[in-house]
C-alpha positions in Angstrom: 2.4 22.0 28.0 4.3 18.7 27.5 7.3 18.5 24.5 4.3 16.7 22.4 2.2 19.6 22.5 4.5 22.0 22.4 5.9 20.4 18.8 2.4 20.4 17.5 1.8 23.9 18.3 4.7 24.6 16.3 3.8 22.5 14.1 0.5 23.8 13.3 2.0 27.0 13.1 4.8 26.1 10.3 2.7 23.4 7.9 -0.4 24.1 5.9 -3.1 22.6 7.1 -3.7 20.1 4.6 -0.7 17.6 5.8 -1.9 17.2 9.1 -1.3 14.8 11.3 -3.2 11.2 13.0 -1.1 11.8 16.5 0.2 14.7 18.4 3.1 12.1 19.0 6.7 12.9 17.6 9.4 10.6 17.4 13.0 10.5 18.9 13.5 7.1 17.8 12.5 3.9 16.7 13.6 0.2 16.7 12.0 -3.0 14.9 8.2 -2.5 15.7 8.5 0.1 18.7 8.5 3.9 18.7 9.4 6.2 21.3 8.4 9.6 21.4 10.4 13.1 22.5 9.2 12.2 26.1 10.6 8.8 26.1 7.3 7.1 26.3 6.8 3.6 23.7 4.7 2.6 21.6 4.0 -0.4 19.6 4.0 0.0 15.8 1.0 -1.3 14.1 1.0 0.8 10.7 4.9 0.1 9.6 4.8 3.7 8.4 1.7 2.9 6.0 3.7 -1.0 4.8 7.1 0.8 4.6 9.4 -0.2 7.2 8.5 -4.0 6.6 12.0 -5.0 8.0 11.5 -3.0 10.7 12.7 0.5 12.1 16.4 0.8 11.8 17.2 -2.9 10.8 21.2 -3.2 10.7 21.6 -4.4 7.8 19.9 -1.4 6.0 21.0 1.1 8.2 24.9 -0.4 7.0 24.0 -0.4 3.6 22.8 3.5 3.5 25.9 4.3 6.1 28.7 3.0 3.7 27.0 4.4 0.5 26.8 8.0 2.4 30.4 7.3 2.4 30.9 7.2 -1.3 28.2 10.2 -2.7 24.4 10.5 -1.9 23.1 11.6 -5.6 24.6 11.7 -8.9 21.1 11.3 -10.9 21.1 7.8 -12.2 19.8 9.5 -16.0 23.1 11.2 -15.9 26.4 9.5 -14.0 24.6 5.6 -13.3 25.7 3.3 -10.2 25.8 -0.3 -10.0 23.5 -0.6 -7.0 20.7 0.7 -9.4 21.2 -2.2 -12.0 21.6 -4.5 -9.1 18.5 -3.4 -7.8 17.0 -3.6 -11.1 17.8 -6.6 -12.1 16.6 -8.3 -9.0 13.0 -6.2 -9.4 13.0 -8.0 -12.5 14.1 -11.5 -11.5 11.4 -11.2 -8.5 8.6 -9.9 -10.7 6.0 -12.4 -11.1 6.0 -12.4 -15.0 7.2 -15.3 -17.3 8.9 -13.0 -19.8 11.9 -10.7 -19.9 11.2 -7.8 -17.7 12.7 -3.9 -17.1 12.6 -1.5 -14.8 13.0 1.9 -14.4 12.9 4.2 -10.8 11.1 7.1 -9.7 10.9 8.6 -6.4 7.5 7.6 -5.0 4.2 5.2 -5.4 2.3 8.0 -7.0 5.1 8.7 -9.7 5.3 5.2 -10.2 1.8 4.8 -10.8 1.5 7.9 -13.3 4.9 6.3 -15.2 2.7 3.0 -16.0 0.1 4.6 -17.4 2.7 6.9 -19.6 3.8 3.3 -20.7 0.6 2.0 -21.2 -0.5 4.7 -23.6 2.7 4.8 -25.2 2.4 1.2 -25.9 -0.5 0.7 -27.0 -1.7 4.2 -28.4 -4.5 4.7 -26.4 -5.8 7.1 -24.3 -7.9 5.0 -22.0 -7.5 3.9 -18.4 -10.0 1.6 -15.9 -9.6 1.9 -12.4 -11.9 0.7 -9.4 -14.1 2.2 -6.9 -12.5 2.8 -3.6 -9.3 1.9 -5.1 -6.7 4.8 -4.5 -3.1 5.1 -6.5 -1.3 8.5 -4.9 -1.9 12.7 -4.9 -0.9 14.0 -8.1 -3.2 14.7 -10.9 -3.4 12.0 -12.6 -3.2 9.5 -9.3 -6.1 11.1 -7.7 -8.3 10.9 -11.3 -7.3 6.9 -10.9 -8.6 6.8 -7.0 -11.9 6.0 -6.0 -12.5 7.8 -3.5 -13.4 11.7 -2.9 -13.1 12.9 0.8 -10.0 13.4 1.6 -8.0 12.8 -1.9 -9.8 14.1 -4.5 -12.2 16.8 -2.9 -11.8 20.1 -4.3 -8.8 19.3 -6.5 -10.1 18.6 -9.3 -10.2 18.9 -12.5 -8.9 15.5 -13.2 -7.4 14.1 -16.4 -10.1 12.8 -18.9 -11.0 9.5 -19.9 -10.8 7.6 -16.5 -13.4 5.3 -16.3 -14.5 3.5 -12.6 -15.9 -0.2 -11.8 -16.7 -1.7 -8.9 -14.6 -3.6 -6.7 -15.8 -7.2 -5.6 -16.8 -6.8 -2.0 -18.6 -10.0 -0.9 -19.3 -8.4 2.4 -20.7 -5.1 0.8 -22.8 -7.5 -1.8 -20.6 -6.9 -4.5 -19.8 -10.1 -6.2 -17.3 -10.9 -8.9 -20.7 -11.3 -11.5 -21.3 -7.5 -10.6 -17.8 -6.1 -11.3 -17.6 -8.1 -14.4 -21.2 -6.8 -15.6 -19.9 -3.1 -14.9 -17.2 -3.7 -17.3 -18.9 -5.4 -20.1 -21.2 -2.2 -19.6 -18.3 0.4 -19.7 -17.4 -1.1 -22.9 -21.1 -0.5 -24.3 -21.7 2.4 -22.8 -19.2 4.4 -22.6 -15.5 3.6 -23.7 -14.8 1.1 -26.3 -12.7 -1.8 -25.2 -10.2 -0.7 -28.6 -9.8 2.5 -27.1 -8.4 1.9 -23.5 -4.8 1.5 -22.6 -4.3 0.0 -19.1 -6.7 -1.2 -16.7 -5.0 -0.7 -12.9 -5.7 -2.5 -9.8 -4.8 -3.1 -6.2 -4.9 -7.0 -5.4 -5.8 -6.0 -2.0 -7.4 -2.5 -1.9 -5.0 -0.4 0.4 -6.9 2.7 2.0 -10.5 1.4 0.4 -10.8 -1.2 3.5 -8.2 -4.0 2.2 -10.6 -5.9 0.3 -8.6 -8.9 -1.4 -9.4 -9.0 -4.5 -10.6 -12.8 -5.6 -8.2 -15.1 -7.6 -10.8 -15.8 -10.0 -12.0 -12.1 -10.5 -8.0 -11.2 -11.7 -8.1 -14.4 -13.9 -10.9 -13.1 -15.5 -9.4 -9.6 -15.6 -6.4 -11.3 -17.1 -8.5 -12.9 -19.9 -10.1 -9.5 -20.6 -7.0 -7.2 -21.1 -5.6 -10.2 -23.7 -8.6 -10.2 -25.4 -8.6 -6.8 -25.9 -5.0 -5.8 -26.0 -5.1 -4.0 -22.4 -2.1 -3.4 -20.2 -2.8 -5.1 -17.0 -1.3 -2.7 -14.4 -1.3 -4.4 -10.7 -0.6 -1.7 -7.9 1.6 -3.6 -5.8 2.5 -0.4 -4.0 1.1 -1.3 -0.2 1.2 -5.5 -0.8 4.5 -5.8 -2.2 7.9 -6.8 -0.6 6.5 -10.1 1.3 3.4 -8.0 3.2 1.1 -10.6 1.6 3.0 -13.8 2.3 4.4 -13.8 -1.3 6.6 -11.2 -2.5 4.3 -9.8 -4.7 0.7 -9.9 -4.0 -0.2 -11.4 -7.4 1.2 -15.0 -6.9 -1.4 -15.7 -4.4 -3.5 -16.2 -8.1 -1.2 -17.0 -10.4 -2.4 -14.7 -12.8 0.9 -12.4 -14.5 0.3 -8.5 -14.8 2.2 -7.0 -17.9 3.6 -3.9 -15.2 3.5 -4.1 -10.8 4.3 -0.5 -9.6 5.8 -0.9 -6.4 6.9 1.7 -3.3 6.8 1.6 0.6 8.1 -1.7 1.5 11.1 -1.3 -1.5 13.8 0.2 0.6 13.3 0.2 4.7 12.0 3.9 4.4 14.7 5.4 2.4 12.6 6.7 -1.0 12.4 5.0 -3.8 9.7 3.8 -6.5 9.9 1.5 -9.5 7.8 0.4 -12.5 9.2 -3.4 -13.7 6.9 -4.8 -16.2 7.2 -6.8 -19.7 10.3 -5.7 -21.5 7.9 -5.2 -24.5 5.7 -2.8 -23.0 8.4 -1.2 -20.9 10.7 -0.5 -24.0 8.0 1.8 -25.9 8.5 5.1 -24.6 11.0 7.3 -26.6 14.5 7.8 -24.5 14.2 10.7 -22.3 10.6 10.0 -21.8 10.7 8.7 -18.3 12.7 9.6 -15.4 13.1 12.2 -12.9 15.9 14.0 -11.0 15.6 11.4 -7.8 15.0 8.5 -9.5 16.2 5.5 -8.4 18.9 7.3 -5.4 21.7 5.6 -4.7 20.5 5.5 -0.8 17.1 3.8 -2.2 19.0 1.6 -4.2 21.6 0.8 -1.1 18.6 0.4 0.7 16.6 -1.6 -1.7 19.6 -4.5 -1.9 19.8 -4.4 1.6 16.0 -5.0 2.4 15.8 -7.6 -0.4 18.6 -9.7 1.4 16.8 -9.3 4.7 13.3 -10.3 3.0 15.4 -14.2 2.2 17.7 -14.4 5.1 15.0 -13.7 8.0 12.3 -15.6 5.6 10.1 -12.7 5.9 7.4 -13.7 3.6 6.8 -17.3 5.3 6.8 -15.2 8.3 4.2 -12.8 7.1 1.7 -16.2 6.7 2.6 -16.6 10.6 2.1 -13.2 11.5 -1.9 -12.9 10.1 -2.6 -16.0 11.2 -1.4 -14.6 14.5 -3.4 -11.7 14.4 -6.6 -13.3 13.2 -6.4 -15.4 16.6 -6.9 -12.7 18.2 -9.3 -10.9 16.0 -11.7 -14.0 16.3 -11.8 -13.6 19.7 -12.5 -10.2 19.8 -15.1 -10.6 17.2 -16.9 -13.5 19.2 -16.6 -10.8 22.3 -18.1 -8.1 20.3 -19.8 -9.5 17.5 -22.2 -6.2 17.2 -19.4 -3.8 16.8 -16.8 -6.1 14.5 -18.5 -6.8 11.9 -16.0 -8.9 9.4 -12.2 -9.9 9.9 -10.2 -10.3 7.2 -6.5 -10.8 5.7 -4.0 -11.4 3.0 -1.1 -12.1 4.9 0.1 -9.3 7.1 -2.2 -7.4 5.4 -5.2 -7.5 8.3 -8.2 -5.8 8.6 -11.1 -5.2 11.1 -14.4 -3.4 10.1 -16.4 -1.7 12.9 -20.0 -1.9 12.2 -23.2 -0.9 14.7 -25.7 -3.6 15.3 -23.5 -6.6 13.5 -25.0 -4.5 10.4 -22.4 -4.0 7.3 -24.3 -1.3 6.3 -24.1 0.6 9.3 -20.3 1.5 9.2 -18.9 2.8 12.6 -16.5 5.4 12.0 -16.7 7.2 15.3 -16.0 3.8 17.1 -12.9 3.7 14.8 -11.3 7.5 15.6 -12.0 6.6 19.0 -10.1 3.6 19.0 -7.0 4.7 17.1 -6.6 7.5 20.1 -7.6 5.4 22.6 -4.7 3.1 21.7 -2.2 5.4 21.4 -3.0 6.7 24.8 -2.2 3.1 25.5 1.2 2.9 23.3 -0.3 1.3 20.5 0.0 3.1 17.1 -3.3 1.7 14.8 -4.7 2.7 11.2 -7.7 3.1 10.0 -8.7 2.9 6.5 -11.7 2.2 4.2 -14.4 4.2 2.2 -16.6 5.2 5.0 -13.4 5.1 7.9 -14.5 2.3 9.7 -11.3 -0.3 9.1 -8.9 -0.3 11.6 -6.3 -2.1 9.6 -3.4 -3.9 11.0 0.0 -3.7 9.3 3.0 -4.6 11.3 6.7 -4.8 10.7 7.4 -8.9 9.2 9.8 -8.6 11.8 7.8 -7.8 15.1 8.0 -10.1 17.9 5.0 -12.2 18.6 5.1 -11.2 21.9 4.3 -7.6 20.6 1.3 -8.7 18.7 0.1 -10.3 21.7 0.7 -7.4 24.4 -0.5 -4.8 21.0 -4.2 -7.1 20.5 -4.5 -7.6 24.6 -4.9 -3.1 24.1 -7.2 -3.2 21.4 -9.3 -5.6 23.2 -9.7 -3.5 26.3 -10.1 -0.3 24.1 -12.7 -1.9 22.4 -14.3 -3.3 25.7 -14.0 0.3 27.2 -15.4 2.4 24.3 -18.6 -0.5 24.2 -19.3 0.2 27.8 -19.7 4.0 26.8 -22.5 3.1 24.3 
């Protein structure tokens, strides 16, 4: 039994079952977009962690930001003793949010915490109890987080009771037949049928649906969106947790359409993999919670915070979010010519950035999802030394999510594997 196994074993033997794992590969170390495992074999990174480590595993400059703050103290709670690095951080969260008015911020500890803090704000702002989400959208693991998610199997199935008055509409999926006209039909009908429009607080969406498939979600179906909170005094939540931090070629997903959300929750890419999570929204919707209402004992560490300055300087000095544009463009090279290759078993190509996605279907078909094709070609990368993720509401999305940093030369030599995994695993049909 080789060190890989022998960690899983123990593994298995020490975690519940529930947090299980996609690999039986651990980690010694890792550097940019590579990874090498107890047994000194590499891998390229495709996933990023999930959109974390957007400026790479280990990048110096982050790595010497946490080092010299470990120096000074690791945690004082920023509701008690505060640091400058947490206004610092916060007030460039708020000079980067795409929002014309005077914003605020406040930090919590992860995506889902920062997700269940808007819609605290929301309903504290407005009074109402309230909240739209979207159908294969999904917003984190606690309570209220899995009641926003669209999705059952594996988040919300047999969790639940979830928190009442969470109401779901579909998602514009031009390649599922779901157009703009639909989503926007659901709604008027949600407001008919079962909520009225007076009585909901925030309406929360990804711009580009994370573990649903990474659907982009059209310019002109947020505009409308937009026009619809305002009409009826909505908070406009966008869930900029996986797009944020340059993924999408912007820094935050929602300037690809120019239309302003009154609060972006954002996470992963915030701080190189040190944890940290923020809210920054309209300073009049941010400022209606009583004092003491939001916070948390981790809340905005000064590591995340360290980290956070550090990964915000990177993002401008390396030009990371031009470089995103470069890196899907890149990838869906490759893509194009894998899908001409295979054009019964990749059915649609797709990205926002460096936020890139390929669904497996059988027959060309988009309603015959492949899912077993897509579990057997994230292991038969990684028995290749390529890490891949797969996504989407019936697992058939392998999606593509690379450090902004990663050498072109590693997406070539990473594509040139899923290629021949994909031409192996189609000879086996």
């Amino acid at each position: 039994m080789n060190q890989n196994e022998q960690l899983q074993q123990r593994k298995l033997a020490t975690f519940a079952q529930g947090q299980g794992n996609a690999h039986s590969i651990f980690i010694q170390r890792a550097e940019n977009a590579e990874l090498w495992d107890v047994e000194g074999r590499r891998y390229i990174d495709f996933g990023a962690g999930i959109a974390v480590v957007n400026t790479g595993h280990c990048h110096p400059k982050v790595k010497t930001a946490v080092a010299e703050q470990l120096e000074h103290f690791s945690h004082t709670c920023v509701m008690v003793t505060p640091y400058e690095s947490a206004v610092a951080l916060a007030e460039k969260l708020n000079e980067a949010a795409p929002i014309s008015t005077e914003c605020r911020t406040i930090f919590v500890t992860s995506g889902a915490e920062a997700v269940e803090n808007s819609i605290k704000i929301a309903r504290a702002h407005t009074g109402r109890r309230g909240v739209i989400a979207f159908q294969s959208g999904f917003h984190g693991r606690t309570n209220m987080t899995m009641g926003l998610t669209g999705k059952i199997t594996p988040y919300k199935k047999s969790f639940g009771p979830f928190p009442a008055e969470i109401y779901h509409v579909p998602f514009p999926m031009e390649y599922h037949g779901v157009s703009v006209e639909d989503a926007n039909r659901a709604i008027e009908t949600l407001f008919k049928v079962d909520i009225a429009p007076e009585d909901v607080a925030a309406l929360i969406i990804e711009p580009v649906l994370g573990e649903g498939g990474f659907y982009p979600a059209p310019d002109h179906f947020l505009s409308t969106l937009r026009k619809t909170c305002d009409q009826h005094g909505i908070v406009f939540i966008a869930d900029e947790i996986q797009t944020g931090f340059g993924r999408t070629g912007k820094m935050f997903c929602m300037q690809h359409s120019g239309v302003e959300p009154d609060l972006i929750t954002q996470a992963k890419g915030i701080a190189g993999g040190i944890p940290i999570a923020a809210v920054t929204g309209k300073a009049s919707i941010m400022n209606s919670p009583h004092q003491g209402g939001l916070g948390g004992t981790y809340g905005g560490s000064p590591l995340g915070c360290a980290a956070g300055l550090a990964v915000l300087e990177v993002i401008a000095e390396e030009q990371l979010i031009e470089r995103a544009n470069e890196i899907g463009q890149r990838f869906m090279s490759h893509l194009s010519k894998i899908q001409q290759q295979f054009p019964d078993h990749v059915g649609h190509i797709r990205n926002r950035g460096a936020m890139i996605a390929m669904e497996l279907v059988k027959s060309g078909d988009p309603n015959q999802p492949d899912a077993p094709l897509t579990k057997s070609l994230v292991t038969a990368a990684a028995d290749q030394g390529l890490i891949l993720l797969s996504c989407g509401m019936h697992g058939n999305v392998i999606r593509f999510l690379p450090p902004l940093t990663i050498p072109m030369e590693l997406i070539d030599e990473g594509m040139a594997i899923v290629a021949d995994c994909i031409a192996s695993l189609s000879a086996q049909d």
